[in-house]
Wavefront OBJ file of the C-alpha trace (Angstrom):
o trace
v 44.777 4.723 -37.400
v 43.305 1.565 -36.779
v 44.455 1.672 -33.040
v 42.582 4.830 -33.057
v 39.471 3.627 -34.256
v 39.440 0.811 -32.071
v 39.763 3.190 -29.218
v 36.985 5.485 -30.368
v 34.603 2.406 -31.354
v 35.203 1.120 -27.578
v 34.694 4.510 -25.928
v 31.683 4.840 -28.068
v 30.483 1.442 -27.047
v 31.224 2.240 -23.461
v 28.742 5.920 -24.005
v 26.327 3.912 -25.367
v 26.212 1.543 -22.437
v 26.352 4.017 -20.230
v 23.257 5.684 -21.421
v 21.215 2.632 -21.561
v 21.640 1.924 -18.005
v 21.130 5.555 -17.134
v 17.614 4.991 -19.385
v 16.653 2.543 -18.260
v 17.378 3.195 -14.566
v 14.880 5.842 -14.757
v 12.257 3.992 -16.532
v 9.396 4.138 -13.695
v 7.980 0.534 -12.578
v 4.094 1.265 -13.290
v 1.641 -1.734 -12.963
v -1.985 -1.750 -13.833
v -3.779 -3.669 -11.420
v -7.461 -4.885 -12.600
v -10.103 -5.525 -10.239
v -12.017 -9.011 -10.765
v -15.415 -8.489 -11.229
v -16.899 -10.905 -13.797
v -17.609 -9.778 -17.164
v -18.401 -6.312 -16.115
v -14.596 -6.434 -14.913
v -13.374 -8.132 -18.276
v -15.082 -5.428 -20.646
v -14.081 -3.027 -18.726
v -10.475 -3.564 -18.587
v -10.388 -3.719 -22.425
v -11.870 -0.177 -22.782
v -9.761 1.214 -20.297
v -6.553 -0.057 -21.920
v -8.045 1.260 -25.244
v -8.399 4.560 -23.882
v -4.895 4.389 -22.384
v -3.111 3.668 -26.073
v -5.912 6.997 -27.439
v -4.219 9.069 -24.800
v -0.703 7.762 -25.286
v -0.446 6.403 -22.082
v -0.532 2.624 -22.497
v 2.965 2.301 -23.230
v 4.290 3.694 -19.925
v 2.746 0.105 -18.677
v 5.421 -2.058 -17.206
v 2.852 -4.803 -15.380
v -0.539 -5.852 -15.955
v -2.113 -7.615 -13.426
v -5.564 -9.297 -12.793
v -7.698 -11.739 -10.889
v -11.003 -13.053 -11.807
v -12.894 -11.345 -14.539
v -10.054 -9.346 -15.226
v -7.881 -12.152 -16.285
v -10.710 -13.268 -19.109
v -9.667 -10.178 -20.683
v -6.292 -10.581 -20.563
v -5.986 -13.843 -21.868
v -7.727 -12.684 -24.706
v -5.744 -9.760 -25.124
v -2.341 -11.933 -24.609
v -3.205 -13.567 -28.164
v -2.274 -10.613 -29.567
v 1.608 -9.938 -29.236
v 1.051 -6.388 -29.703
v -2.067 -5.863 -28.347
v -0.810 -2.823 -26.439
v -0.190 -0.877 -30.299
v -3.946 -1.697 -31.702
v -6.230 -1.885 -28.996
v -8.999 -0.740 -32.072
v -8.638 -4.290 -32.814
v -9.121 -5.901 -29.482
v -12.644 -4.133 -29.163
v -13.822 -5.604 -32.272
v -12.908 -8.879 -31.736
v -14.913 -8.381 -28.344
v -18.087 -6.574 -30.194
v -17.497 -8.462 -33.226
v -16.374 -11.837 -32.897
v -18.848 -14.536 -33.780
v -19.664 -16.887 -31.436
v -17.759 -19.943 -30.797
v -18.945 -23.076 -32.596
v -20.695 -25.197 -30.101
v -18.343 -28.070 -31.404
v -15.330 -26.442 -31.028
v -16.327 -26.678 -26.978
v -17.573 -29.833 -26.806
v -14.467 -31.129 -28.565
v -12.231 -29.809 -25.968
v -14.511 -30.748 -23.427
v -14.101 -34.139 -24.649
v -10.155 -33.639 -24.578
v -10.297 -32.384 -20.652
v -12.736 -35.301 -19.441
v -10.132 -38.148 -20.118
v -8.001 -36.312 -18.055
v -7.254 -37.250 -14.260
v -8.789 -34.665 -12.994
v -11.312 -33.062 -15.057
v -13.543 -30.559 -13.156
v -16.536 -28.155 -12.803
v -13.445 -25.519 -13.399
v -13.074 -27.088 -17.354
v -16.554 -25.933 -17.938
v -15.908 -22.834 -16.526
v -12.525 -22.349 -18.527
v -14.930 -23.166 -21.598
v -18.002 -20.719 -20.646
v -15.600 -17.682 -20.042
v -13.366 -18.344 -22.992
v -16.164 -19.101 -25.734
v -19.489 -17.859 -24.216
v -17.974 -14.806 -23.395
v -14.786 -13.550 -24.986
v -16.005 -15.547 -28.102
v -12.600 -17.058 -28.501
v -11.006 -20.897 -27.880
v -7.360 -19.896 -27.018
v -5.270 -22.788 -27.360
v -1.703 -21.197 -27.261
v 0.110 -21.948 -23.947
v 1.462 -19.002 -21.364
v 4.731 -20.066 -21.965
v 4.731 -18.768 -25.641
v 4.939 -15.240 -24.210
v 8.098 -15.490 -22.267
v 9.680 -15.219 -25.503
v 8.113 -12.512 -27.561
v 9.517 -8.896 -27.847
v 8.706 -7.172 -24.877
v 5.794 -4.955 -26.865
v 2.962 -5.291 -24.349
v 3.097 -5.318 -20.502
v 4.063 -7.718 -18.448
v 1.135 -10.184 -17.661
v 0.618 -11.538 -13.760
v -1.992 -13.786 -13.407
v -3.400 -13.989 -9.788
v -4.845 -16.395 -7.579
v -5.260 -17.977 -4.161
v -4.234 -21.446 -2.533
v -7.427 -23.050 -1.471
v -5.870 -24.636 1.947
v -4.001 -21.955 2.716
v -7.517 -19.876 2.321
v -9.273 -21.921 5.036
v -6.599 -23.250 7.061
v -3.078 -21.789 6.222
v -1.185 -18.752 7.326
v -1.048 -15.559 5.271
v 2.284 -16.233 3.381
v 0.532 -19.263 1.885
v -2.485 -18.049 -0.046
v -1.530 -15.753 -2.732
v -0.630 -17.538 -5.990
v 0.713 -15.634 -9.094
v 1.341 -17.534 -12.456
v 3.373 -15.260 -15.329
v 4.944 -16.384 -18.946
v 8.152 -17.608 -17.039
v 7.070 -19.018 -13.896
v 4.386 -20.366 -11.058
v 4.374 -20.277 -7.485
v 3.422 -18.460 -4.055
v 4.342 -14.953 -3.725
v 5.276 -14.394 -0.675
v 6.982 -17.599 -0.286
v 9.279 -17.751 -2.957
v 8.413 -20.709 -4.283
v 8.238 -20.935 -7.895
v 8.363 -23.455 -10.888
v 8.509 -23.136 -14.356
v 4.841 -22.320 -15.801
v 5.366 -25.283 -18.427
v 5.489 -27.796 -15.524
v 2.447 -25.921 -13.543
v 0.176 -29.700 -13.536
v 2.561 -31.891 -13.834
v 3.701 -34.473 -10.595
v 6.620 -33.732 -8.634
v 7.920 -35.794 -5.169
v 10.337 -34.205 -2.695
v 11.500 -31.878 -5.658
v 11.711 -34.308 -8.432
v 9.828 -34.616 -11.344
v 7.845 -37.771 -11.836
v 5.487 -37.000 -14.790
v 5.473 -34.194 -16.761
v 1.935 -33.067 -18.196
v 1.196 -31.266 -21.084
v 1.540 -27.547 -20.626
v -2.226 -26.411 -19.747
v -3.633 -23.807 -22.345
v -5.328 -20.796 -21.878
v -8.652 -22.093 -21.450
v -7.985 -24.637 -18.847
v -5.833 -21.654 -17.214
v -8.637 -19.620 -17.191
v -10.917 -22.347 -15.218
v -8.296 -23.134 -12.950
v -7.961 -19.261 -11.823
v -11.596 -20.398 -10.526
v -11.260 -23.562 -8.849
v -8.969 -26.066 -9.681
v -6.027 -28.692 -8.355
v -2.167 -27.813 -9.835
v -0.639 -30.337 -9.222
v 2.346 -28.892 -7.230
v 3.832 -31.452 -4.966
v 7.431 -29.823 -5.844
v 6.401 -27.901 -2.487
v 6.250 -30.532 0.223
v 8.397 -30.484 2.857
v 9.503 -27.184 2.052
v 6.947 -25.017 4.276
v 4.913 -27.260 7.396
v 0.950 -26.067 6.153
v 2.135 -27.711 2.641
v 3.712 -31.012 3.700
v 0.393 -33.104 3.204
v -0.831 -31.593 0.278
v -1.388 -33.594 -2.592
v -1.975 -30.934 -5.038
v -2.266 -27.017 -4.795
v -5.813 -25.953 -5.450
v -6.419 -22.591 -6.926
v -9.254 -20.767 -6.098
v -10.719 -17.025 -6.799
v -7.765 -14.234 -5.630
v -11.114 -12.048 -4.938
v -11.564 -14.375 -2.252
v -8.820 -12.844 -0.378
v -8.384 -8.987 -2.122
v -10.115 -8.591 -5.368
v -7.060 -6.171 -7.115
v -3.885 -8.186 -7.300
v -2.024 -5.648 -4.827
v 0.129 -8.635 -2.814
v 1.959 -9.399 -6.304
v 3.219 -6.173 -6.688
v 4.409 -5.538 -2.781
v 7.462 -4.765 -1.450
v 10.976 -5.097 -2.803
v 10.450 -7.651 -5.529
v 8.673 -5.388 -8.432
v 9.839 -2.352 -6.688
v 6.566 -0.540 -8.290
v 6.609 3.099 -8.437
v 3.135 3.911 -9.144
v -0.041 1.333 -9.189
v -3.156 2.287 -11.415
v -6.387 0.833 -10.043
v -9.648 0.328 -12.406
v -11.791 -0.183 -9.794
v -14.452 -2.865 -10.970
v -15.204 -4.543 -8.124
v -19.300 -5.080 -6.127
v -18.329 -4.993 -2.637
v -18.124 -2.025 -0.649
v -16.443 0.233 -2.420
v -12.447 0.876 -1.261
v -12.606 -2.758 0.295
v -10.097 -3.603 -1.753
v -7.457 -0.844 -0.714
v -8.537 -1.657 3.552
v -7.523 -5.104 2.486
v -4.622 -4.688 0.670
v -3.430 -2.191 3.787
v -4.164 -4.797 6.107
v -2.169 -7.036 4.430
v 0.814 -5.132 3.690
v 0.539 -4.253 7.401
v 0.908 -7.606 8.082
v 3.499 -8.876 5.495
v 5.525 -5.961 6.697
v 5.243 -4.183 3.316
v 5.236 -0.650 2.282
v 1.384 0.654 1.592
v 0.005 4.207 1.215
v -1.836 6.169 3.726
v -5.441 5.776 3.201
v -7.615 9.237 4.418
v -10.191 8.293 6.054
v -12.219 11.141 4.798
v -11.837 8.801 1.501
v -14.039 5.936 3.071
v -16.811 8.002 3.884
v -17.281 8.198 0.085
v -18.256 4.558 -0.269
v -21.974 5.265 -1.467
v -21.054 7.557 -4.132
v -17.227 7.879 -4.783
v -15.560 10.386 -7.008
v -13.746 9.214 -10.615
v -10.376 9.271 -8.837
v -8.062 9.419 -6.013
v -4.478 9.461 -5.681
v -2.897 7.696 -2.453
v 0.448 9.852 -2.505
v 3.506 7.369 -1.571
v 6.688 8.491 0.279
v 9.985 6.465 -0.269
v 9.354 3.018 -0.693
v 5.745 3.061 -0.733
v 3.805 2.824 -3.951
v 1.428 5.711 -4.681
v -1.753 4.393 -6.070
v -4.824 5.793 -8.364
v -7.550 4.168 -7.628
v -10.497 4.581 -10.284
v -13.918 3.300 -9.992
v -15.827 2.507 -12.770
v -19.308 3.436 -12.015
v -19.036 6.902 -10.089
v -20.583 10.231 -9.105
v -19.415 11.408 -12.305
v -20.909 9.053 -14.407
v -23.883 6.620 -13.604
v -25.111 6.694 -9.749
v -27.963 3.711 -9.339
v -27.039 2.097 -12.338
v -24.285 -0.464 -10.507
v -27.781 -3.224 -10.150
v -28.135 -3.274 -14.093
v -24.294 -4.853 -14.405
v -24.279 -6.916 -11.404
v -21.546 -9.935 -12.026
v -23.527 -12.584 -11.951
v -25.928 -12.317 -14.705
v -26.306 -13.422 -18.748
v -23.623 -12.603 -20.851
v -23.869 -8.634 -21.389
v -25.888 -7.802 -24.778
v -23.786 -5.622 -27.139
v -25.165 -2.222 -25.623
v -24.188 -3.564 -22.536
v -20.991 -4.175 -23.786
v -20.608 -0.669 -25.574
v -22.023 0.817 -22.373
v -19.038 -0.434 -19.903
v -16.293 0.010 -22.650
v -17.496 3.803 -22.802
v -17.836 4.341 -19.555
v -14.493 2.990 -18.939
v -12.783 4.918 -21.740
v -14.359 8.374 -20.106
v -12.595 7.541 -16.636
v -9.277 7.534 -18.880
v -10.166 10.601 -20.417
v -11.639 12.570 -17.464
v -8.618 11.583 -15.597
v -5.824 12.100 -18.045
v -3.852 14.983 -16.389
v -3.661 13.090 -13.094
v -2.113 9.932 -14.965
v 0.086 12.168 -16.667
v 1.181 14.182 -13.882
v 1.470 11.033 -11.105
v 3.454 9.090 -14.286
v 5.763 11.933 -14.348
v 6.088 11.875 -10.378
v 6.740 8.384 -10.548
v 9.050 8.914 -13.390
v 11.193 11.655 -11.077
v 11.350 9.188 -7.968
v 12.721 6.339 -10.022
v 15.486 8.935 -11.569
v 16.272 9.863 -7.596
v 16.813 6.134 -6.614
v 18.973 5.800 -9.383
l 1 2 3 4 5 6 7 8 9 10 11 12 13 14 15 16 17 18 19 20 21 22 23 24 25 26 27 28 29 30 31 32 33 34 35 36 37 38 39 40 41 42 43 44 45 46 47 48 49 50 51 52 53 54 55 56 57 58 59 60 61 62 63 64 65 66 67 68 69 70 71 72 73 74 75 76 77 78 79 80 81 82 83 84 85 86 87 88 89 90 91 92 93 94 95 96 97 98 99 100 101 102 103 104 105 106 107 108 109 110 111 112 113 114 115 116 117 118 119 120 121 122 123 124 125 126 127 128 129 130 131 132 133 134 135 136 137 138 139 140 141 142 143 144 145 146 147 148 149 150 151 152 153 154 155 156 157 158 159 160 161 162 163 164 165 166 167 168 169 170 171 172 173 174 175 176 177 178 179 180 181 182 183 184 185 186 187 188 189 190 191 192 193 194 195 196 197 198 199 200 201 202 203 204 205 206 207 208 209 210 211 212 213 214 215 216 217 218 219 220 221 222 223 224 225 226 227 228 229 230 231 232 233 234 235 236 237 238 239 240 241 242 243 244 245 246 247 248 249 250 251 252 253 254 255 256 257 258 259 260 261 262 263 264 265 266 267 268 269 270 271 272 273 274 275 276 277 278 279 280 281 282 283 284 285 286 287 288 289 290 291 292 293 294 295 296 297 298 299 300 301 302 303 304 305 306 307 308 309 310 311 312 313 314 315 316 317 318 319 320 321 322 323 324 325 326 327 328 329 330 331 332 333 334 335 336 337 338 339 340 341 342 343 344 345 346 347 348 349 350 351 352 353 354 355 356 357 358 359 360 361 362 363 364 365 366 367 368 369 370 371 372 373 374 375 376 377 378 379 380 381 382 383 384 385 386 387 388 389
């Protein structure tokens, strides 16, 4: 007997295995990619999420990405280790919060100037974090890498400042996640709790205090990392005294070259569009750069561009094999609000509530408006990661 129940308890076991690699095989890789586009981009992001959880779709998330604005959101959100379940809460603490005390700032400001390299990107951190998302987050990135995997995963983009002006391609993207820092397209990664600290030839010679989420913030802006670890390793880096981080909207404002190729192996890509350039820039870019990384993009119509001046709510870039398909969704549309793009430009005061309430409706209305396209490209994306399996 108990030979017998051994057997059945392994074969059992073996079943269950079995089916958990099957499910999880055909789990679809689906990544959210926000647009930067100060606050505008950062309230907008949080009401298109929220609509995304109303309509049951939030869930089906696998990535989150950002750059810029997008990523003032997101670190807020990130507080929350199950944001993604109670996204009614994340709106109030943007419409609701009360301001940060002007103390609290200063204090930290204070902290940050007897540092080695305090900057103009501190203040920054500071006026994004507590003049606009009315919060002071102090946790570290690293405190995510080991929380139940609830919300998406969180990729944090930037760009290399040399490698901007001066480098080749492969050196300007930067992505920073819970786990680890480093260029994309290089390979070259550290652990995020050592992104600051000093390394030589590989070796580390001081280790810093991790950065929180506020001096992250500022440094996704304009700020040194402190990244010798990479000398020697790649020519364009082998006098560099630090790794600057600038703006990723510099180079493509939607973090498309994070989620690329082989290495995320994305099914589908959902694109909030909230960017103030010519509209679809950011897809020409990110096909131009694919093109020249040698990556798998989606054919762009050009009957598409020649609705830059007053684009639809939605368009689907159908992929084939290894190419991603992409929806790409502007916020401000022929659907919605034509003219009224001026009245939320980026660089402006911080938005007054109606403001606020404005964006996070409009934003929610693209979800809903466009909920049997998500549903039915999900699915599609769904069926092609079943056939690679």
């Amino acid at each position: 007997k108990s030979k017998k129940s051994a057997g059945k308890n392994t074969i059992s076991y073996q079943i269950i295995s079995l089916l958990h690699i099957f499910i999880q095989a055909s789990v679809p890789h689906i990544a959210l990619l926000a647009s930067g586009g100060g606050q505008r981009a950062a309230v907008g992001l949080v009401g298109f999420l929220h609509q995304m959880e109303k309509e049951g779709l939030l869930d089906m998330l696998l990535y989150l990405g950002g750059v810029s604005g997008s990523t003032w959101s997101m670190a807020s959100l990130y507080n929350d280790p199950q944001f993604s379940t109670n996204m009614d809460a994340a709106v109030s603490r943007l419409l609701d919060s009360p301001s940060v005390k002007l103390e609290q700032a200063v204090d930290w400001l204070g902290e940050r100037a007897k540092e080695e390299h305090f900057s103009l990107a501190d203040i920054w951190g500071v006026l994004t974090s507590a003049g606009i998302m009315k919060q002071m987050d102090l946790r570290c990135l690293s405190d995510e890498a080991n929380r139940n995997a609830t919300n998406p995963y969180p990729i944090y983009c930037a760009t290399e400042k040399h490698c901007f002006t001066h480098g080749p391609i492969e050196g300007k993207w930067f992505e920073i996640s819970p786990h680890e820092a480093g260029f994309t397209e290089l390979g070259l990664f550290i652990e995020i709790s050592l992104l600051g600290s000093k390394f030589q030839n590989g070796t580390l010679l001081e280790k810093k205090k991790e950065m929180d989420m506020v001096k992250l913030q500022g440094d996704m802006a304009d700020k040194h990392t402190g990244l010798s670890v990479l000398e020697r390793k790649r020519p364009f880096l082998l006098y560099s005294i630090h790794v600057n981080l600038i703006d990723a909207g510099l180079v493509i404002n939607v973090p498309y070259p994070s989620f690329l190729g082989d290495k995320r192996d994305i099914d589908l890509i959902i694109a909030p569009e909230y960017s103030a350039g010519n509209m679809f820039e950011t897809l020409t870019l990110a096909r131009d750069y694919a093109a020249e990384m040698e990556k798998p993009f989606p054919e762009i119509n050009d009957t598409i561009l020649e609705d830059r001046d007053w684009p639809k709510d939605c368009y689907v870039l159908e992929g084939k094999e290894k190419e991603p398909t992409i929806i790409y969704m502007p916020l401000f549309n022929r659907r919605n609000c034509k003219g009224l793009f001026p009245n939320f430009s980026t660089f402006q005061r911080p938005f007054s509530q109606e403001k606020m309430k404005f964006v996070l409706e409009t934003a929610k209305e693209n979800v809903k408006n466009n909920k049997e396209t998500l549903l039915k490209e999900i699915n599609k994306a769904a069926l092609r990661r079943h056939n690679k399996w």
